[in-house]
C-alpha positions as CSV (number, residue, x, y, z in Angstrom):
1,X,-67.0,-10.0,-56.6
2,X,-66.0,-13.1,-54.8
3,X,-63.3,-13.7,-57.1
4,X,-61.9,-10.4,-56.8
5,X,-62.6,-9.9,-52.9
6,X,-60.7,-13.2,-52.3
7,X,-57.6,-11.8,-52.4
8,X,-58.2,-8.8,-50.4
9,X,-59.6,-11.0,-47.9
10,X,-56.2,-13.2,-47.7
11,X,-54.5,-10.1,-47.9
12,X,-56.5,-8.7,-44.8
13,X,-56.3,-12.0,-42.7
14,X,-52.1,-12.2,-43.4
15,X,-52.0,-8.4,-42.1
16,X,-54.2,-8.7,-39.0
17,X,-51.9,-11.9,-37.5
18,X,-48.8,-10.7,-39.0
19,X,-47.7,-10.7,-34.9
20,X,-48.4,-13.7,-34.3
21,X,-47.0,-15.0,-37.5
22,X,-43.9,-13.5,-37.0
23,X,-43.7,-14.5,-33.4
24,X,-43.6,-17.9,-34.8
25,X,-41.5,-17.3,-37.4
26,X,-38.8,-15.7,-35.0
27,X,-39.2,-18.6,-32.6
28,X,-38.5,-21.7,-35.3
29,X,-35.6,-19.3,-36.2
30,X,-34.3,-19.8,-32.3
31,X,-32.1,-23.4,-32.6
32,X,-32.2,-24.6,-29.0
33,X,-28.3,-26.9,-28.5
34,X,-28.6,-30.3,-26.2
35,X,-25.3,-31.3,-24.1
36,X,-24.4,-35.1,-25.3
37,X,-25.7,-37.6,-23.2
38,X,-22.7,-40.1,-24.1
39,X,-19.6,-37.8,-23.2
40,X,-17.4,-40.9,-22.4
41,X,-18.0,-42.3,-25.6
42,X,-17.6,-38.6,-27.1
43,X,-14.0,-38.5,-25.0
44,X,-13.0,-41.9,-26.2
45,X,-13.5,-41.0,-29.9
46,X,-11.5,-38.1,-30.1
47,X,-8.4,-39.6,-28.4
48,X,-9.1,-42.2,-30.9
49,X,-9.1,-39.9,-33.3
50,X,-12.6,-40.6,-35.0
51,X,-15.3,-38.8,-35.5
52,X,-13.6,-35.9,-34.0
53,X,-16.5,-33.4,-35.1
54,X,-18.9,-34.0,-32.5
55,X,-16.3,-33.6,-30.0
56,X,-15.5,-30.1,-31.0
57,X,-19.5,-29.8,-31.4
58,X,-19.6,-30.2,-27.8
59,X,-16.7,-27.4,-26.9
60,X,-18.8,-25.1,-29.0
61,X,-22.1,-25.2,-27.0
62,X,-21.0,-25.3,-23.5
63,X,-18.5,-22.0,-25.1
64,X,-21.3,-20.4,-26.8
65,X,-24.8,-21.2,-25.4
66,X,-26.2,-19.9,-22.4
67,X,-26.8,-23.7,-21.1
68,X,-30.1,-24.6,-18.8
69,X,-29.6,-25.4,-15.2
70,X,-30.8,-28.9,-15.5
71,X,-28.7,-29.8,-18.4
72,X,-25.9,-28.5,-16.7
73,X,-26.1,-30.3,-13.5
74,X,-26.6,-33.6,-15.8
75,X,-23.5,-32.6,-18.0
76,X,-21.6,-31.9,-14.6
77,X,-22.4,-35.0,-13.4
78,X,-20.7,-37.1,-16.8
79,X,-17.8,-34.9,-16.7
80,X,-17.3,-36.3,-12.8
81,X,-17.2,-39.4,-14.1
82,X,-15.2,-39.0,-16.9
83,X,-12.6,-36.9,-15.4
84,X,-9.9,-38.8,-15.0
85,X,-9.8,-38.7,-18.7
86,X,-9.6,-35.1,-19.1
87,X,-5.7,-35.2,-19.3
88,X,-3.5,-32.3,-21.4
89,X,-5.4,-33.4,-25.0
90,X,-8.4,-31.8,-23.7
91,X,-7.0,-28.8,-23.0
92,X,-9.8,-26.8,-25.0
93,X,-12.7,-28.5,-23.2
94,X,-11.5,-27.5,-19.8
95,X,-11.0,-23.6,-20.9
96,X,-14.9,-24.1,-22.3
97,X,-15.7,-25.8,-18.8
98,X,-13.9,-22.5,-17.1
99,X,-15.6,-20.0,-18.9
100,X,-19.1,-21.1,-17.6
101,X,-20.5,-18.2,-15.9
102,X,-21.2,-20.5,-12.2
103,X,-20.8,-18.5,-9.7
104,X,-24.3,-17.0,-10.3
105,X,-26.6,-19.7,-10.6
106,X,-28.1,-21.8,-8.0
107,X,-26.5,-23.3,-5.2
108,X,-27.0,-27.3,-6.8
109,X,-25.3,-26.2,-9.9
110,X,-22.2,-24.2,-7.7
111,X,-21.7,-27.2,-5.4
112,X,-21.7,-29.3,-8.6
113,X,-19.0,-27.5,-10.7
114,X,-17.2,-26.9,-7.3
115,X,-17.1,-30.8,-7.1
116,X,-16.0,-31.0,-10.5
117,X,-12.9,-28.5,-10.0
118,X,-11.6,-30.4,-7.2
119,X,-11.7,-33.4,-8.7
120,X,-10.1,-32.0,-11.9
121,X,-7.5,-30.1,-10.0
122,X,-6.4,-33.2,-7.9
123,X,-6.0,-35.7,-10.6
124,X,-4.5,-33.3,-12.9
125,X,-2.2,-30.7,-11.9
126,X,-1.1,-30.0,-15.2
127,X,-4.7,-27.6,-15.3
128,X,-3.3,-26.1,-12.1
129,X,-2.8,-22.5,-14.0
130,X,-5.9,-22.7,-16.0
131,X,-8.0,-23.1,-13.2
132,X,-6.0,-20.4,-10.9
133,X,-6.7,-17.7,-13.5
134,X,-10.2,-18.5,-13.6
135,X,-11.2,-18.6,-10.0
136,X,-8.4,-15.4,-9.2
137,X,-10.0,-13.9,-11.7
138,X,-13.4,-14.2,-10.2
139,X,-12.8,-11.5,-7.6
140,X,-13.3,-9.1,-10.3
141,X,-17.4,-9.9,-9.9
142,X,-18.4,-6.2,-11.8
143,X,-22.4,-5.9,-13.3
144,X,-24.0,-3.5,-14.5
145,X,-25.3,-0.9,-11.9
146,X,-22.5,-1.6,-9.3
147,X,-20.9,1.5,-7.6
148,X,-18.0,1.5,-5.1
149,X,-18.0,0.3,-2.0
150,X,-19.7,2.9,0.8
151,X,-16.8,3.7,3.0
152,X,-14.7,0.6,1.6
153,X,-17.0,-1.8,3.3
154,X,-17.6,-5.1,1.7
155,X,-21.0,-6.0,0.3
156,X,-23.1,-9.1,1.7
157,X,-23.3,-9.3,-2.2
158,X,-19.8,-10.1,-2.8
159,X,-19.3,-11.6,-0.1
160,X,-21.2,-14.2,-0.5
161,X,-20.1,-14.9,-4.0
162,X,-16.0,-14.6,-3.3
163,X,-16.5,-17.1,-1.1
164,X,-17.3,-19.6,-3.2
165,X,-13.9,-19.1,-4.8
166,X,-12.3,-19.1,-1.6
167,X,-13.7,-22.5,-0.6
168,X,-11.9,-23.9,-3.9
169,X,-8.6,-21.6,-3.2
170,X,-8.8,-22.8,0.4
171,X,-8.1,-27.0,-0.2
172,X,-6.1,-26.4,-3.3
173,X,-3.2,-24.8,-1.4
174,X,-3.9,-27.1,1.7
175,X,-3.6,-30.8,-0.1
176,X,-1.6,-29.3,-3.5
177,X,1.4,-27.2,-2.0
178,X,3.6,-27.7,-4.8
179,X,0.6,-24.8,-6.8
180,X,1.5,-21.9,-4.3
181,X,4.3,-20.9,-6.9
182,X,1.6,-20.7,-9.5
183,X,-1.3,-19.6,-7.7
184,X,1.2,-15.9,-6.5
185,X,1.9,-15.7,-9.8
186,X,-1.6,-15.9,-10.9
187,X,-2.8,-13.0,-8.0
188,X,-0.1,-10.9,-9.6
189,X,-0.6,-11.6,-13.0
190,X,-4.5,-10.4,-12.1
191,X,-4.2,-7.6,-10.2
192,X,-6.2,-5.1,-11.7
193,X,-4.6,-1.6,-13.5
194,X,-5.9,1.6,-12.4
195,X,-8.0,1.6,-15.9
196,X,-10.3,-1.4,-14.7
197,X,-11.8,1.1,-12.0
198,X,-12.2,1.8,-7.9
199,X,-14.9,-1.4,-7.7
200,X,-12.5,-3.5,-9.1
201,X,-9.6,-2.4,-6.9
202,X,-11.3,-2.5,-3.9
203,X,-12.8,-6.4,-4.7
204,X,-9.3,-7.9,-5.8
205,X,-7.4,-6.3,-2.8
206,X,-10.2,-7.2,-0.4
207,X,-10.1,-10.9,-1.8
208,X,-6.3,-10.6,-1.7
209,X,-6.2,-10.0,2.0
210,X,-9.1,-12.5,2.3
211,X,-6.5,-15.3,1.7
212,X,-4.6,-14.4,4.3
213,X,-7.5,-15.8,6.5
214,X,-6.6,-19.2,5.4
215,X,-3.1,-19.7,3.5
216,X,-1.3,-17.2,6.4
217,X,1.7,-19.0,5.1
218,X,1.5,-16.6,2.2
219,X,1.0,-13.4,4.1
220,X,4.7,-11.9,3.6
221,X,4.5,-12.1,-0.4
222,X,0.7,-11.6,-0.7
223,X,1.3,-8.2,1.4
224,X,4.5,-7.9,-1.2
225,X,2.2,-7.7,-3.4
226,X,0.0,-5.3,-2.4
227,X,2.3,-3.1,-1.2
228,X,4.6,-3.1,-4.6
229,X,1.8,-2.2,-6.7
230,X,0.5,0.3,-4.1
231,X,4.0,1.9,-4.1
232,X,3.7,1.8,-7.9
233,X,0.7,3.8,-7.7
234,X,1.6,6.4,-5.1
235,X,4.9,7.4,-6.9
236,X,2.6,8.2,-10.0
237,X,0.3,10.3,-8.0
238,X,2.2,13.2,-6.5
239,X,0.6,15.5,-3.3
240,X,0.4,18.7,-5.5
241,X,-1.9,16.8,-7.9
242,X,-4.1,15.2,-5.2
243,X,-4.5,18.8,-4.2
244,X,-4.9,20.3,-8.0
245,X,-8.2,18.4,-8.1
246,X,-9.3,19.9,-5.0
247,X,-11.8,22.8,-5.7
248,X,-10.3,24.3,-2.4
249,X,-6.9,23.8,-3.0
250,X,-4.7,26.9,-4.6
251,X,-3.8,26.2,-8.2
252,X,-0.4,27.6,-7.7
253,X,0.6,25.1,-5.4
254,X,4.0,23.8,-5.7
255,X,5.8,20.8,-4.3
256,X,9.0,22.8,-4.0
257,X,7.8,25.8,-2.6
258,X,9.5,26.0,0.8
259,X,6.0,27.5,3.3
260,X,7.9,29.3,6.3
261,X,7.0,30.6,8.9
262,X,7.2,26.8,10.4
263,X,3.7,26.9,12.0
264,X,1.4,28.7,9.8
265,X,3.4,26.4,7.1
266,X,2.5,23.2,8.8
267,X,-1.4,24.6,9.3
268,X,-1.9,25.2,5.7
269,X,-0.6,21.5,4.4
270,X,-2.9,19.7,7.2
271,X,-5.8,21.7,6.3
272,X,-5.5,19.9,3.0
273,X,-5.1,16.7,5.1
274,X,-7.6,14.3,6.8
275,X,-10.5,16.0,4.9
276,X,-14.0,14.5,5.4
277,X,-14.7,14.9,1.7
278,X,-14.4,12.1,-1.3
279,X,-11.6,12.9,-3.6
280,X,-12.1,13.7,-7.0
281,X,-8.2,12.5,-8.1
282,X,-9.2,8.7,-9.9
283,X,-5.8,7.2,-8.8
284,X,-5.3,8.9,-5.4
285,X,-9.3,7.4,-4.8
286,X,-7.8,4.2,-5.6
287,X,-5.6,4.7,-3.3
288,X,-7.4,5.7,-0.3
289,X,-9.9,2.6,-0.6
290,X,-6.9,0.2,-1.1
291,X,-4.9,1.9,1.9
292,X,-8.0,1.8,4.3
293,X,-7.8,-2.1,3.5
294,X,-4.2,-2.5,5.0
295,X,-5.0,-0.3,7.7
296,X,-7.6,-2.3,8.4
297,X,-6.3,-5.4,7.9
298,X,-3.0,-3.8,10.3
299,X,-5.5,-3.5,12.9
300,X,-7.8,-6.3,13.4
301,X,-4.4,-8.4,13.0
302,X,-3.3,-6.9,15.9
303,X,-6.0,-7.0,18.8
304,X,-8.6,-9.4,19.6
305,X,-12.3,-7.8,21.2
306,X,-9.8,-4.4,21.1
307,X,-6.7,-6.2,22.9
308,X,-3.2,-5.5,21.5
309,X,-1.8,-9.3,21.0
310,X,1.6,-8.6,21.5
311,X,2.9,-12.3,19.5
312,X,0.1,-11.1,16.9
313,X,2.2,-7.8,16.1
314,X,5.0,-8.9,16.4
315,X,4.4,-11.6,13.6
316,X,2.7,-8.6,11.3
317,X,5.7,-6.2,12.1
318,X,8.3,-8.7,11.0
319,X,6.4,-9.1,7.5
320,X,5.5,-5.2,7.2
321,X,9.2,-4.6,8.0
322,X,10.6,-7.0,5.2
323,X,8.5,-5.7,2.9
324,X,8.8,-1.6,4.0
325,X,12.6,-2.6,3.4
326,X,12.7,-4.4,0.1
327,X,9.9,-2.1,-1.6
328,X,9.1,1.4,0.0
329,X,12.6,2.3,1.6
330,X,13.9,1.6,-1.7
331,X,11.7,3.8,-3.5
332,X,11.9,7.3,-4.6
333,X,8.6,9.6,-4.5
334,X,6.3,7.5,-2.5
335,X,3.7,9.7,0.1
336,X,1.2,7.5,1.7
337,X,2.2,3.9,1.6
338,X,5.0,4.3,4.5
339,X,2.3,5.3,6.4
340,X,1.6,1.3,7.1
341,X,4.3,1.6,9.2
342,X,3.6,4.7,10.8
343,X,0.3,3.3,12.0
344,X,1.6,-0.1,12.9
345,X,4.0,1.7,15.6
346,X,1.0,3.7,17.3
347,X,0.3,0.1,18.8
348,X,2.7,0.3,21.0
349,X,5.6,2.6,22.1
350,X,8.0,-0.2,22.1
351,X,6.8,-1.9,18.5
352,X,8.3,2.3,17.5
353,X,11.4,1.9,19.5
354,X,12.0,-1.2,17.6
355,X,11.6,0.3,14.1
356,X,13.6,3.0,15.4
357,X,16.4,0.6,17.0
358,X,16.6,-1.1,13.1
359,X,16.8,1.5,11.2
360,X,19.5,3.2,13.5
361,X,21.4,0.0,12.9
362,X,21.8,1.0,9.3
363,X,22.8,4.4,9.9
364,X,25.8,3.6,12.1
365,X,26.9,1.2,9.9
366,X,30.2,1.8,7.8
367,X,29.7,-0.7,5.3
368,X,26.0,0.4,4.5
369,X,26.2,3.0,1.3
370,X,25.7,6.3,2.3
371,X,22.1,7.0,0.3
372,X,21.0,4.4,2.5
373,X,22.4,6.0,5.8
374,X,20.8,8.9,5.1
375,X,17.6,8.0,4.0
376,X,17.4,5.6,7.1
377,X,17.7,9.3,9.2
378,X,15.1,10.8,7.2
379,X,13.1,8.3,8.4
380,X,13.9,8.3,11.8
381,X,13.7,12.0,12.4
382,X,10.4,12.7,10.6
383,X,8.7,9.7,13.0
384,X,9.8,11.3,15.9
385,X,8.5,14.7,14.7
386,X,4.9,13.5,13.2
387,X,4.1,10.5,15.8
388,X,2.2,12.1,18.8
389,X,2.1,9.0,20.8
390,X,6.3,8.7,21.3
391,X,7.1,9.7,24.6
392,X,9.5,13.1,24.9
393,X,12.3,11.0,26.4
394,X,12.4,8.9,23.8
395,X,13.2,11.6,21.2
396,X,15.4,13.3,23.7
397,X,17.6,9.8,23.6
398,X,17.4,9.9,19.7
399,X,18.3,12.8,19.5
400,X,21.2,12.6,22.4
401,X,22.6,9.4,20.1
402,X,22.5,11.5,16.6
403,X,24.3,14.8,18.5
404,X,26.8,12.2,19.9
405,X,27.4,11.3,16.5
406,X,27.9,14.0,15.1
407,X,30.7,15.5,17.7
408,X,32.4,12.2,17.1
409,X,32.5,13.0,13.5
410,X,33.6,16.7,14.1
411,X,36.4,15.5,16.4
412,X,37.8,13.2,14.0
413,X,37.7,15.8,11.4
414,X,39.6,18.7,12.8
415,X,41.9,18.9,10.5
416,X,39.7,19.4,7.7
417,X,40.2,23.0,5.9
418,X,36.8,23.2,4.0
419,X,33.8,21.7,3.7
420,X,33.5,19.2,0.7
421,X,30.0,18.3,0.3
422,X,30.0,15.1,-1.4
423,X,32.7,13.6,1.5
424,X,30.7,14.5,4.3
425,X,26.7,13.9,3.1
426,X,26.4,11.9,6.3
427,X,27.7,14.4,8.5
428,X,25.5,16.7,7.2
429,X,22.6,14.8,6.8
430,X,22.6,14.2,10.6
431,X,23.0,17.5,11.0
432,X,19.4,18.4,9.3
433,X,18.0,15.7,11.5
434,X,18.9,17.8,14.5
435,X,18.1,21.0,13.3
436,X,14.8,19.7,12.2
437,X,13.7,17.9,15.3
438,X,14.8,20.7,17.3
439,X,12.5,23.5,14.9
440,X,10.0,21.2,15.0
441,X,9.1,19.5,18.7
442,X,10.7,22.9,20.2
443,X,7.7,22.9,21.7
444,X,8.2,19.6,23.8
445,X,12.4,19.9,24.0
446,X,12.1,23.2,26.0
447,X,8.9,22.5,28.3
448,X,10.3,22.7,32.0
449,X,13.8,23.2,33.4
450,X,15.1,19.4,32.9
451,X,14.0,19.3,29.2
452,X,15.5,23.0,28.4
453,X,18.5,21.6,30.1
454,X,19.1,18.6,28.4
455,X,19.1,21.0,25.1
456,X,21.6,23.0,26.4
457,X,23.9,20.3,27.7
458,X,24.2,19.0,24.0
459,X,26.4,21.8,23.0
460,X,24.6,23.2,19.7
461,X,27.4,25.4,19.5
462,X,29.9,23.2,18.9
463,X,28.2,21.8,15.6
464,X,27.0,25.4,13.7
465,X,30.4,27.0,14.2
466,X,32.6,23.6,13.3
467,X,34.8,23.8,9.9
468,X,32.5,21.6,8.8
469,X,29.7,24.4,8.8
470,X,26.8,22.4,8.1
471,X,24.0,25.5,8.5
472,X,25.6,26.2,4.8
473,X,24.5,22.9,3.3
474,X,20.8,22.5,5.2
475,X,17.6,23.3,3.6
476,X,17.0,27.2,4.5
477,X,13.7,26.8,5.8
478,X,15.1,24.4,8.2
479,X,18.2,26.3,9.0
480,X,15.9,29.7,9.5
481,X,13.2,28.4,12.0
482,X,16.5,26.4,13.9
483,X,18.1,29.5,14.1
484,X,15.3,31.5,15.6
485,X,14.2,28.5,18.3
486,X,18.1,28.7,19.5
487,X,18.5,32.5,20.2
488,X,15.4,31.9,21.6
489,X,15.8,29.5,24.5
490,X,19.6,30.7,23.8
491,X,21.1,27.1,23.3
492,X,23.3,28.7,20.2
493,X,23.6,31.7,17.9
494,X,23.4,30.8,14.7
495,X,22.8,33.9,12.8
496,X,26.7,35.0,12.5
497,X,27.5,31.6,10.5
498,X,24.3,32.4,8.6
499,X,25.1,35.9,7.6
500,X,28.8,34.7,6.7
501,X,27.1,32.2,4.6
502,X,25.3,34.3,3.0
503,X,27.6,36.8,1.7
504,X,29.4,33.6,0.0
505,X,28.3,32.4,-3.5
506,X,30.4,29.1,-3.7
507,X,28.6,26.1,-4.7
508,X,27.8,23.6,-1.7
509,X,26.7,20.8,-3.7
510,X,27.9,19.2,-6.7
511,X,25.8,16.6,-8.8
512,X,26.5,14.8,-11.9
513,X,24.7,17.4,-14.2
514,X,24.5,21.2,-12.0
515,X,25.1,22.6,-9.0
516,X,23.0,23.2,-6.7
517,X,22.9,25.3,-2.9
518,X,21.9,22.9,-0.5
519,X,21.1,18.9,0.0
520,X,17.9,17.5,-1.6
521,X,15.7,16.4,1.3
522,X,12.7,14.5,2.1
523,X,10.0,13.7,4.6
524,X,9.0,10.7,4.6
525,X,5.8,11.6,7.3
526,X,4.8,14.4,5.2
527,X,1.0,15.5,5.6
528,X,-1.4,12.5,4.6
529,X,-4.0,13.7,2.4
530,X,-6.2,10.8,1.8
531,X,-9.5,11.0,3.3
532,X,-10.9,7.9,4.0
533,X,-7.8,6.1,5.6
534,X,-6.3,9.2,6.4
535,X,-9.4,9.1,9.4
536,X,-7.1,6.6,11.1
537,X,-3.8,8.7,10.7
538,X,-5.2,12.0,11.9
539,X,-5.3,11.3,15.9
540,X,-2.0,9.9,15.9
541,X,-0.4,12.4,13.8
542,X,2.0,15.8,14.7
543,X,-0.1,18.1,12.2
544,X,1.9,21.5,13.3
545,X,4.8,22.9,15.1
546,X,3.0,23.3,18.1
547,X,3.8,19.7,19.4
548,X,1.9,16.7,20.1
549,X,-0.8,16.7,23.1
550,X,1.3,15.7,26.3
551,X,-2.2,13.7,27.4
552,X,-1.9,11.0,24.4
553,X,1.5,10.8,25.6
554,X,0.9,10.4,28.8
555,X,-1.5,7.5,28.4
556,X,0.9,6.4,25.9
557,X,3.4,6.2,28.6
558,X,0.9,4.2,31.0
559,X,-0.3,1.8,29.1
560,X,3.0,1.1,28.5
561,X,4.2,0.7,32.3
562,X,0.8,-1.5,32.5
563,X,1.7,-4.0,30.0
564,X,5.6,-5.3,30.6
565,X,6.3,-7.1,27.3
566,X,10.0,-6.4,27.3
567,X,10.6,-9.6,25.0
568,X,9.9,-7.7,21.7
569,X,13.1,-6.7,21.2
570,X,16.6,-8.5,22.0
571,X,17.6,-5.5,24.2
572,X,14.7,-2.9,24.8
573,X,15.4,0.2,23.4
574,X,14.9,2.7,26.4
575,X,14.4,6.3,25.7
576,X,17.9,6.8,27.7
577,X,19.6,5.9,24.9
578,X,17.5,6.2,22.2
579,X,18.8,5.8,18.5
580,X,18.4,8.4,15.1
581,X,19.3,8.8,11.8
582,X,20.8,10.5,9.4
583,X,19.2,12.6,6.5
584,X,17.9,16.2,5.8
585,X,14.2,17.0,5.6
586,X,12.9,20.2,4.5
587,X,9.0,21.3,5.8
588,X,7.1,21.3,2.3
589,X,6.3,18.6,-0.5
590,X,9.8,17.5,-1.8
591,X,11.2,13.9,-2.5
592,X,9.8,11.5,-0.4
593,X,11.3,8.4,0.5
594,X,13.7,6.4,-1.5
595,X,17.3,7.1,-2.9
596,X,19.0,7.5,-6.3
597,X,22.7,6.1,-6.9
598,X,24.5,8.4,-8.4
């Protein structure tokens, strides 16, 4: 029995500490890599070129091995004193050394590897780009279980770890200016697609305008940046599909339906505006986060404790400017990013009459191309219909300067037999402007005696009835709500030239592939429909017909009188003499800013 229950027995014991056998077994399996302790000597050899194999040993466990804190710090510490060997031959170890996961472990081991950077970036520049696409892209600090920010506000979280990244950033571009070349290129070269999610967004624009803290040097091409791939975005993402993923928005919207009765019109879009709801459009979420960063950024930029700092804005306006004109002037489609600009004018009436004042520059100009002429109107008349804190003399001056303009052009075209579309777009474009201003701020134009007076006195009449007949080539909805304010307040009867118009089928328009019945259009200020930033458009925005609140205008107008900071501009631009622009607009979703050459 003995013999035969032997076996058994063995057979029993194996089975009953099979766990702890294989617990064993698994852990002999588990090969455990030491960092060499002679590195120099490791360095020396391979630029030698002996015994090359341990050297490349050494690549492959700091690449591969989850390394201990303790060996580490020590392996840290020999590569300090090695490093002015670690020339352009080591190119591999230094993309091993980069790919250490450091900004998560403990603070010895980040001041360590932060020590080791520095040093590595001073003595060799040529590792200038390898270590810039590591630490930019650092501000992409995703795990598992993060969410978006709540209400785009930064996380202690992130914060803390960014600015470990910033404390390297920070004395690179103070004692190594010849790397800011690299380093832009780098933060552009990074900047996340729409495909790498919201958190990711929000964490590399957030650590974008970061910089600015310290390198403010950089601000006009960082904000290039963000604004350029912004504009990208916006262009992609038009209003109608913002609104198709609304579960209260009408499926059969459509960008060029024209919504008249002016009012009611104007009602219905801003209902879809400002809305205290999250959207469920990916991109336009991207968006509203990344938008609510500038605007943020805009503001705190511009006051101190709640102060307007007038050298402070007038810094941030020259920078918005260059980049509004190289990038979102320039562009065709885009809804929400001209809004930066928009919402850097509602700190101060006279930062608007400035804007105004530039772009008025580029409309009376004969050697600016037209497209640019009339977009530059566009612009000008839907500021002065959307912005509620311009005074009502101020648009009275604008438009006093564009009506000028146009019976200037008028006189100088009596001869003319027919209207020729594509010889007069200007003309006609600055003809929109006024009809449009007057449909829309009727309101504020024919409050009182004086202002319905001033209306009057610009002789209406002269411009519907001229040869040039410009109701003809002006968006309908336009031309129709124009027409009924006029009779109206009786400043000009417009319905004769309409009705002749009307009965005559000839083209008005010619482009390069059909013909079409009036000018293409656009509102630049059209209806913002992005939640979250939109909060700081809504209180300074025109959302109707029914005119801006006289009280905001008002205190506009005080705080004005109170602060006397007439140096902003060369020549203040007083509302006496205000200046517009020239381009149609039309009161629905159409073609936002931007102009085609054709």
């Amino acid at each position: 029995m003995s013999v035969v229950s032997t076996p058994y027995s063995s057979v029993s014991s194996i089975l009953k500490s099979s766990g702890a056998r294989t617990s064993l077994i698994r852990a002999q399996k588990k090969i455990s890599f030491k960092l060499p302790k002679n590195l120099k000597v490791i360095l020396t050899n391979y630029e030698n070129g002996c015994n090359r194999q341990e050297y490349q040993d050494t690549i492959c466990i700091i690449r591969d091995t989850n390394i201990k804190e303790y060996d580490l710090l020590e392996f840290l510490s020999s590569l300090q004193e090695c490093v002015s060997m670690l020339g352009k031959n080591h190119k591999f170890l230094i993309e091993a050394m980069l790919k250490i996961n450091w900004i998560s472990r403990s603070s010895e081991v980040i001041a360590s590897y932060k020590k080791f950077i520095e040093d590595l970036m001073c003595i060799h520049i040529y590792h200038s780009k390898l270590i810039f696409d590591n630490l930019v892209n650092q501000f992409k600090l995703t795990e598992d279980g993060d969410t978006k920010w709540c209400e785009g506000k930064c996380p202690e979280k992130y914060l803390t770890k960014s600015n470990h990244v910033h404390d390297l950033l920070k004395k690179f571009l103070r004692i190594i200016p010849m790397s800011i070349e690299i380093f832009l290129q780098t933060l552009e070269f990074h900047y996340p697609r729409t495909n790498e999610g919201i958190l990711v967004a929000e964490q590399y624009q957030f650590s974008l305008i970061q910089i600015l803290s310290y390198a403010p040097q950089l601000r006009k091409e960082i904000l290039g940046l963000i604004i350029r791939k912004l504009t990208t975005l916006d262009v992609t993402i038009p209003p109608s599909e913002i609104l198709a993923y609304d579960e209260n928005t009408d499926d059969d919207y459509d960008d060029d339906e024209e919504m008249f009765d002016m009012d009611d019109a104007n009602d219905k879009n801003n209902s879809k505006a400002f809305k205290d709801t999250e959207l469920k459009h990916p991109d336009a979420e991207i968006l509203d986060v990344c938008m609510e960063q500038i605007f943020s950024y805009v503001y705190d930029c511009c006051h101190v404790d709640g102060q307007l700092q007038i050298e402070s804005i007038k810094s941030i306006y020259n920078d918005l400017l260059h980049n509004f004109e190289r990038i979102i002037f320039t562009t065709q489609s885009s809804h929400h990013v001209q809004f930066i600009m928009f919402y850097l004018c509602s700190f101060k009436t006279l930062v608007a009459e400035t804007f105004i004042r530039r772009l008025w520059q580029a409309v009376s100009s004969p050697s600016v191309i037209t497209p640019v002429r009339q977009t530059s109107v566009a612009y000008i008349a839907s500021l002065l219909a959307r912005a509620t804190y311009l005074r009502i003399n101020l648009i009275q001056g604008v438009l006093s300067e564009i009506v000028s303009w146009v019976h200037s052009y008028i006189s100088s075209q009596d001869s003319v037999e027919s209207a020729d579309p594509t010889a007069h777009a200007l003309f006609y474009s600055m003809c929109h402007a006024i009809f449009y201003l007057i449909a829309f701020r009727h309101k504020d134009l024919t409050e009182g005696k004086k202002n319905l007076l001033f209306l009057q006195e610009l002789n209406i009449t002269k411009i519907v009835t001229s040869r040039l007949n410009p109701l003809k080539f002006c968006q309908p909805a336009v031309v129709q709500n124009f027409a009924a304010v006029t009779r109206k307040y009786q400043i000009a009867y417009c319905y004769t030239v309409i009705d002749r118009n009307s009965r005559s089928n000839l083209p008005v328009l010619y482009n390069t592939n059909c013909t079409v019945t009036a000018l293409e259009t656009f509102f630049p200020f059209d209806p913002y429909l992005l939640p979250l930033s939109g909060r700081r458009i809504a209180p300074i925005y025109n959302s109707s017909a029914n005119a801006m609140n006289s009280n905001a205008t008002d205190s506009n107008a005080a705080k004005d009188k109170s602060c006397d900071e007439n140096d902003f501009m060369d020549d203040s631009f007083l509302s006496c003499s205000p200046e517009p622009k020239n381009h149609i607009d039309k009161f629905s979703y159409s073609t936002s800013p931007g102009f085609m050459y054709t």
